[in-house]
N, C-alpha and C positions, 0 to 999 in steps of 0.2 A: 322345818318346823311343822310343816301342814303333813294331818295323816290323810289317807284318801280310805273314804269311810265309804262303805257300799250304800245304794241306793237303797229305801226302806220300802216296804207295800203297806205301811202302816203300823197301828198296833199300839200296844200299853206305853211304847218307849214314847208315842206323839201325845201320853198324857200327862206328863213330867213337863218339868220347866221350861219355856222355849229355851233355845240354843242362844239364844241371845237376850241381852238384859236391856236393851231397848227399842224403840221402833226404827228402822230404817227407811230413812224420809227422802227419794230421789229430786231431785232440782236437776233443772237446765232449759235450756229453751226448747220449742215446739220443737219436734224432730229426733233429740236428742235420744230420745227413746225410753222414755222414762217410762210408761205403761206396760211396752212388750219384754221390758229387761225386769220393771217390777213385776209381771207375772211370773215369769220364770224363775226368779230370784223364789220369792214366795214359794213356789210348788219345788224350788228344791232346799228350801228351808223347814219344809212342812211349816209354815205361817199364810197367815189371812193375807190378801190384798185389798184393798184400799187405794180407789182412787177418786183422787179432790174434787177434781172436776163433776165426777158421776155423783158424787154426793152432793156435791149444792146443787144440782140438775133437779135428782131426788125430789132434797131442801126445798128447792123453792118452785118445783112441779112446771119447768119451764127449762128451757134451752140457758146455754151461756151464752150465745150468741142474743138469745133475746132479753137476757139481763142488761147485756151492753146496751142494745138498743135501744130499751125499756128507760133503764135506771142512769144510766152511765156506769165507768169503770171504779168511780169510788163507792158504789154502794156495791157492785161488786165483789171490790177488794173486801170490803167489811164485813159481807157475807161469807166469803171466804177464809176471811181470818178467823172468823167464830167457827168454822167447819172445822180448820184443818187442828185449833186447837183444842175442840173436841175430842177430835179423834185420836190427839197424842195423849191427852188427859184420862179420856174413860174405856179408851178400846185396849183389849191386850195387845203385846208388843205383835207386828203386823209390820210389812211392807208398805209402803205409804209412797204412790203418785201424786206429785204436785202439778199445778198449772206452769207456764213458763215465767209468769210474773210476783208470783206468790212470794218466792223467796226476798224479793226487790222489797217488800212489806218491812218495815224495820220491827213491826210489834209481832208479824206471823216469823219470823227473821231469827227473835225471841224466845217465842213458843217452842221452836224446831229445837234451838240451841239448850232449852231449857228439862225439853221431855224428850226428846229424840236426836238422833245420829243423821247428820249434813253428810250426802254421798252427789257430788256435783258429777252427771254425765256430760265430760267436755266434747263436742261435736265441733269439725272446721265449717266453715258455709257449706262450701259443693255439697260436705253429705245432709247437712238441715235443708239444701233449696231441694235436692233429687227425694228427701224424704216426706216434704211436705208437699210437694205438685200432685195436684189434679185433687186436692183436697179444699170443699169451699167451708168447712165446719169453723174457720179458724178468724175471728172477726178483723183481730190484726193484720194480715194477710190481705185482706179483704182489702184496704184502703190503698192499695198502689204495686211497683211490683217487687213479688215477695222478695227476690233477692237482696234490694237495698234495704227495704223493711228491716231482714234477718240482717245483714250486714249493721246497719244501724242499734238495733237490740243487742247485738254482739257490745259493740263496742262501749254501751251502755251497761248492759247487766254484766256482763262476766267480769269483770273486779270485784264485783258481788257478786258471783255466782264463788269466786276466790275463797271467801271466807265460809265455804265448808269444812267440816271438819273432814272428808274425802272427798278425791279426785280420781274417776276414772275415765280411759279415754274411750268414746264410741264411736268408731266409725265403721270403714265397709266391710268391716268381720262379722259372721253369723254371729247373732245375737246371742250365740249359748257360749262367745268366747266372750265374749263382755260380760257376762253373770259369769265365767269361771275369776276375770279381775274383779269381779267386785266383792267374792267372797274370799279371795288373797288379800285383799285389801281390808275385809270386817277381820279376818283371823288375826292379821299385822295388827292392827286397830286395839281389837279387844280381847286379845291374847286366847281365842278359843279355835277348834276345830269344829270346821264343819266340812258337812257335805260334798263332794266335789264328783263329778261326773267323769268315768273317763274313756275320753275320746280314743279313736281308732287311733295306734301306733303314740300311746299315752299321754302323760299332762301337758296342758300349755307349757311351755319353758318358764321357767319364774324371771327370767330376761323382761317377758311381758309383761310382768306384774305392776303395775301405778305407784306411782307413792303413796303413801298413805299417812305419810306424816300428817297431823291435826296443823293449821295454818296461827 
């Protein structure tokens, strides 16, 4: 089904309608790779990125780290939720990073489901502990050691992290094989073609490709 469309340097065709008819919202826990897969995703979408975290930082002219400390994590989340549903409401359709908790919000949970396309980056522990070490930015983390932390969050959020409307899997593969499943996985989805890169001795195999069934 997928065509492999050459890469563009720009031009009248990125003033036409995005390729796609709504925002793609990443979820998963810290590590997962939500920022470096939304960037790329994005610039090979020719779409805006957005992400959550940076804009309540923005928002409220202060660290996330020092919100928690500040405010605690429900005024956080609440700040949060008015952010991210901002952003699906009044921003054109964009790639969109979320925080690791955000999704867990049953009202931001909503929002996603309501303006935007649920794309869960599933990650196993080893690759979230080796991807978050030697990182202090992360307040969670902060409180004991990370592995049980992530271990414990796992076993907590991912049955919610489940009810996305995608699943792709990320782990120790360069980051540009994980943006080729997750746009096998938007075409599957929403029945378009896009963009695909291609790699030396040609396309990922579609062997690799995620489910994409809506849950």
């Amino acid at each position: 089904m997928t065509a492999l469309l050459p890469e563009t340097g720009g031009g009248a065709a990125e003033d036409k309608a995005p390729l796609l008819p709504r925002t793609v919202v990443l979820v998963g826990l810290m590590g997962a790779g939500k920022s470096a897969i939304g960037r790329r995703l994005a610039t090979r979408l020719h779409l805006p990125f957005r992400d959550a975290d940076t804009e309540i930082e923005a928002a409220a002219g202060c660290t996330i780290a020092e919100i928690f400390a500040r405010d605690g994590e429900p005024v956080f989340r609440s700040v949060e939720r008015r952010i991210i549903t901002r952003l699906l409401k009044d921003e054109p359709v964009h790639i969109l990073a979320t925080g690791g908790g955000a999704f867990m919000d049953p009202d931001t949970r909503a929002a996603i489901r309501q303006y935007g396309l649920s794309v869960w980056l599933r990650a196993e522990l080893d690759v979230l502990v080796a991807r978050t070490a030697r990182r202090t930015h992360r307040p969670i983390l902060n409180q004991g050691d990370p592995r049980a932390i992530l271990g414990r969050l796992m076993e907590q959020r991912y049955p919610v992290y489940a009810e996305a409307d995608l699943t792709v899997v990320s782990d120790e593969r360069p980051p540009d094989v994980t943006v080729e499943l997750v746009i096998d996985a938007l075409e599957a989805h929403f029945g378009v073609q896009l963009p695909h890169r291609q790699p030396r001795g040609g396309r990922t195999a579609k062997a690799d490709a995620p489910k994409a069934d809506a849950p």
